[in-house]
N, C-alpha and C positions, 0 to 999 in steps of 0.2 A: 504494500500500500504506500501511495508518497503523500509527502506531507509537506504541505508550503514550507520554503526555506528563501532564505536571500541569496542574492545572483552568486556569493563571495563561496557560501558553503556549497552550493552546488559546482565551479566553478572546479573547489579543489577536491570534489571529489569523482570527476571526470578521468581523472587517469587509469589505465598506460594512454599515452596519444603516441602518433609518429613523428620522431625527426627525420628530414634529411638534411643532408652537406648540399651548398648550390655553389656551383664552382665557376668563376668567371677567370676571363681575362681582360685586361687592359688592352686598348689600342696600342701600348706603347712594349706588348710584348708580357705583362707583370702578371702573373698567375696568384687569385684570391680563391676562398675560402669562407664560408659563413653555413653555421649548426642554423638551420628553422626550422620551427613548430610550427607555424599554421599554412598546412597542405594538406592538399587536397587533388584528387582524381577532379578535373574540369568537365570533361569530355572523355565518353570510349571511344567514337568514331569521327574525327581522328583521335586519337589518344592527347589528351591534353592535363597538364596542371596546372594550379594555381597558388598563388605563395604570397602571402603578409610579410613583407618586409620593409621596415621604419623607412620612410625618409632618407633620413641623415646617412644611413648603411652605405658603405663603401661597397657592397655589393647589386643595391641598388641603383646608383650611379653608374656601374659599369654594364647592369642592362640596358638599363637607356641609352646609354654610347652605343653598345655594341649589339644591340638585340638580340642578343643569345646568351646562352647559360646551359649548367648542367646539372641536375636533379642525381643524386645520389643518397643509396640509401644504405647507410650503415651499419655494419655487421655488430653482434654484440660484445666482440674487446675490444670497439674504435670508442666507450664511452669518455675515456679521459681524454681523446684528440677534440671527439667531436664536442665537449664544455669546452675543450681548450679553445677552439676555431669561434665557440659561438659568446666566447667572452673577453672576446678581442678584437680591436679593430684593423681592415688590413689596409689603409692608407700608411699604418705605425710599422708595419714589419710585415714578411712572408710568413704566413702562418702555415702555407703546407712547410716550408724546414722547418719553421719555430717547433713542430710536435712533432715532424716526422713523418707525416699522410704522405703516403708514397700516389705519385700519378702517373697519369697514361694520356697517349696521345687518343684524341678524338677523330674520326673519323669524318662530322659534316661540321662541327664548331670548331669554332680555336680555342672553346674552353675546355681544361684538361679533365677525365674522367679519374676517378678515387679508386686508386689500381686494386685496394683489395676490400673495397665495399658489396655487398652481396647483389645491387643490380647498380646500371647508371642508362642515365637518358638524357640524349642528347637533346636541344629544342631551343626554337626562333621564338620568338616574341611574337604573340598575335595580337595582346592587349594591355592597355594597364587602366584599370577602373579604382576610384575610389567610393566604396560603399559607407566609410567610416572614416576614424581616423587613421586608419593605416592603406597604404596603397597596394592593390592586388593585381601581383603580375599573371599572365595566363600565357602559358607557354606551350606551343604544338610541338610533341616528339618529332624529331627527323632521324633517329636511330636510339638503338637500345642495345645495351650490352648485360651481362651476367657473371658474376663469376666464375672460373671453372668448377670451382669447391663448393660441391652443390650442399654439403653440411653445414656451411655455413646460415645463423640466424642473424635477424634484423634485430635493431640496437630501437628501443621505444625510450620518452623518457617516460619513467611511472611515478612518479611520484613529485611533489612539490618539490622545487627551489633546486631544478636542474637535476632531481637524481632519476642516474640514467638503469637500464636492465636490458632483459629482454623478457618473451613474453613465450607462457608453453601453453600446449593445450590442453585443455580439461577435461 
Protein backbone atom coordinates (compact mmCIF):
# COMPACT_ATOMS: atom_id res chain seq x y z
CA UNK A 1 0.00 0.00 0.00
CA UNK A 2 1.73 3.61 -0.59
CA UNK A 3 1.39 6.25 1.54
CA UNK A 4 1.74 10.07 0.63
CA UNK A 5 5.36 11.16 1.25
CA UNK A 6 7.37 14.21 0.10
CA UNK A 7 9.18 14.56 -3.22
CA UNK A 8 12.74 14.23 -0.94
CA UNK A 9 11.64 10.70 0.71
CA UNK A 10 10.59 9.21 -2.39
CA UNK A 11 13.37 10.68 -4.29
CA UNK A 12 15.85 8.62 -2.01
CA UNK A 13 14.22 5.82 -2.11
CA UNK A 14 14.21 5.36 -5.85
CA UNK A 15 17.47 3.54 -6.02
CA UNK A 16 19.61 1.27 -7.88
CA UNK A 17 19.25 3.80 -11.15
CA UNK A 18 21.84 3.64 -14.06
CA UNK A 19 25.02 5.53 -14.77
CA UNK A 20 26.80 5.93 -17.69
CA UNK A 21 30.47 7.55 -18.75
CA UNK A 22 29.79 10.19 -21.82
CA UNK A 23 32.81 10.54 -23.51
CA UNK A 24 33.79 13.57 -25.78
CA UNK A 25 36.30 15.17 -27.60
CA UNK A 26 37.53 18.53 -28.13
CA UNK A 27 37.84 20.10 -31.58
CA UNK A 28 41.39 20.69 -30.43
CA UNK A 29 42.02 16.80 -30.26
CA UNK A 30 41.60 16.66 -25.96
CA UNK A 31 39.67 13.55 -24.96
CA UNK A 32 36.86 14.05 -21.79
CA UNK A 33 35.09 12.02 -19.54
CA UNK A 34 31.93 12.69 -17.39
CA UNK A 35 29.85 9.74 -14.76
CA UNK A 36 25.77 10.67 -15.59
CA UNK A 37 22.79 9.74 -13.86
CA UNK A 38 19.95 10.97 -15.68
CA UNK A 39 19.55 8.59 -18.92
CA UNK A 40 17.41 7.25 -20.49
CA UNK A 41 16.53 4.96 -23.74
CA UNK A 42 14.86 8.09 -26.05
CA UNK A 43 13.93 6.06 -28.89
CA UNK A 44 14.08 2.04 -30.07
CA UNK A 45 13.76 2.88 -33.75
CA UNK A 46 16.20 4.59 -34.37
CA UNK A 47 17.95 3.76 -31.20
CA UNK A 48 18.29 6.90 -29.34
CA UNK A 49 19.30 8.41 -25.73
CA UNK A 50 18.90 11.07 -23.69
CA UNK A 51 21.16 12.69 -20.95
CA UNK A 52 20.63 15.66 -18.13
CA UNK A 53 23.78 17.29 -18.19
CA UNK A 54 24.27 20.80 -16.11
CA UNK A 55 25.07 23.75 -18.18
CA UNK A 56 28.37 24.60 -16.95
CA UNK A 57 29.80 20.70 -17.65
CA UNK A 58 32.62 20.64 -19.79
CA UNK A 59 31.18 17.92 -21.29
CA UNK A 60 28.28 19.72 -22.34
CA UNK A 61 30.19 22.30 -24.03
CA UNK A 62 31.91 19.87 -26.03
CA UNK A 63 28.57 18.42 -27.46
CA UNK A 64 27.50 21.49 -28.61
CA UNK A 65 30.82 22.12 -30.44
CA UNK A 66 31.02 18.86 -31.74
CA UNK A 67 27.75 17.13 -31.81
CA UNK A 68 28.70 13.81 -30.82
CA UNK A 69 29.58 11.90 -27.97
CA UNK A 70 29.65 8.41 -26.59
CA UNK A 71 27.36 6.62 -24.11
CA UNK A 72 29.00 4.16 -22.16
CA UNK A 73 28.05 1.82 -19.64
CA UNK A 74 30.13 0.71 -16.91
CA UNK A 75 31.04 -2.53 -15.66
CA UNK A 76 30.98 -3.09 -11.93
CA UNK A 77 34.83 -2.49 -10.68
CA UNK A 78 34.81 0.83 -12.94
CA UNK A 79 32.98 2.27 -9.47
CA UNK A 80 35.98 4.35 -8.12
CA UNK A 81 36.95 5.69 -11.97
CA UNK A 82 33.50 6.30 -12.73
CA UNK A 83 32.83 8.82 -8.94
CA UNK A 84 36.21 9.76 -9.87
CA UNK A 85 35.39 11.10 -13.65
CA UNK A 86 31.83 12.21 -12.27
CA UNK A 87 33.51 14.59 -9.41
CA UNK A 88 35.60 16.28 -11.48
CA UNK A 89 35.96 18.67 -13.83
CA UNK A 90 37.68 18.04 -17.39
CA UNK A 91 38.48 21.66 -18.55
CA UNK A 92 41.15 21.17 -14.90
CA UNK A 93 42.83 17.86 -16.04
CA UNK A 94 42.52 14.40 -18.36
CA UNK A 95 40.44 12.53 -16.24
CA UNK A 96 40.64 9.37 -18.49
CA UNK A 97 44.92 9.39 -17.16
CA UNK A 98 43.80 11.03 -13.89
CA UNK A 99 42.00 7.37 -12.99
CA UNK A 100 43.34 5.37 -15.49
CA UNK A 101 40.00 4.58 -17.84
CA UNK A 102 41.67 2.90 -20.51
CA UNK A 103 40.15 3.89 -24.28
CA UNK A 104 39.46 2.81 -27.62
CA UNK A 105 39.23 4.34 -30.93
CA UNK A 106 35.61 4.82 -32.33
CA UNK A 107 34.65 3.91 -35.32
CA UNK A 108 31.95 6.92 -36.76
CA UNK A 109 32.90 9.73 -33.63
CA UNK A 110 36.01 11.19 -32.68
CA UNK A 111 34.97 10.60 -29.28
CA UNK A 112 36.91 7.71 -27.62
CA UNK A 113 34.82 4.53 -26.51
CA UNK A 114 35.71 3.10 -22.44
CA UNK A 115 37.83 0.02 -23.76
CA UNK A 116 36.74 -2.02 -20.90
CA UNK A 117 33.09 -0.80 -20.15
CA UNK A 118 30.45 -3.70 -20.72
CA UNK A 119 28.63 -1.91 -23.87
CA UNK A 120 29.56 1.70 -25.63
CA UNK A 121 27.41 3.77 -28.27
CA UNK A 122 28.58 5.66 -30.51
CA UNK A 123 25.92 8.94 -31.44
CA UNK A 124 25.23 12.42 -33.25
CA UNK A 125 23.36 14.82 -31.72
CA UNK A 126 19.63 15.12 -32.94
CA UNK A 127 18.49 17.54 -30.15
CA UNK A 128 18.86 19.52 -27.01
CA UNK A 129 15.46 20.52 -25.23
CA UNK A 130 15.19 22.16 -22.06
CA UNK A 131 12.16 20.65 -20.18
CA UNK A 132 13.40 22.14 -16.75
CA UNK A 133 16.33 23.40 -15.37
CA UNK A 134 18.71 21.11 -16.73
CA UNK A 135 19.39 20.70 -20.41
CA UNK A 136 18.60 17.32 -22.33
CA UNK A 137 20.72 16.05 -24.87
CA UNK A 138 19.05 13.39 -27.37
CA UNK A 139 21.44 11.45 -29.17
CA UNK A 140 20.86 8.89 -32.21
CA UNK A 141 23.31 5.72 -32.09
CA UNK A 142 25.53 5.43 -35.35
CA UNK A 143 27.23 2.34 -33.91
CA UNK A 144 27.41 0.04 -30.84
CA UNK A 145 30.05 -1.88 -29.50
CA UNK A 146 30.20 -4.79 -26.49
CA UNK A 147 32.68 -6.10 -24.68
CA UNK A 148 34.25 -9.23 -25.47
CA UNK A 149 33.87 -10.58 -21.77
CA UNK A 150 30.42 -11.39 -21.81
CA UNK A 151 30.67 -11.90 -17.73
CA UNK A 152 31.09 -8.85 -17.20
CA UNK A 153 28.10 -6.79 -15.09
CA UNK A 154 26.99 -3.11 -15.38
CA UNK A 155 28.10 -0.73 -12.52
CA UNK A 156 24.38 1.05 -11.07
CA UNK A 157 24.61 3.66 -8.43
CA UNK A 158 22.30 2.27 -5.43
CA UNK A 159 22.33 4.04 -3.02
CA UNK A 160 22.49 7.95 -2.00
CA UNK A 161 25.48 10.37 -2.00
CA UNK A 162 27.21 8.54 -5.19
CA UNK A 163 27.53 4.81 -3.63
CA UNK A 164 28.13 2.82 -6.57
CA UNK A 165 27.34 -1.46 -6.85
CA UNK A 166 25.96 -3.59 -9.19
CA UNK A 167 22.62 -5.08 -9.27
CA UNK A 168 21.71 -9.28 -9.37
CA UNK A 169 18.76 -10.83 -9.82
CA UNK A 170 16.01 -12.07 -7.65
Amino acid sequence: MQKRAKIEEAVARKYPEQVVLVTTRSRSGKANVMAVGWTCVASGDPLMFALGIDDGAYTYELIRQTREFVVAFPGEKQGKETLFVGTRHGREMDKFRACGLKRQKATKVKAPLVADAVANFECKLVEITRPGDCPLIVGRVVAAHVNANRTLRRLYTVGRGHEMGGVRKV
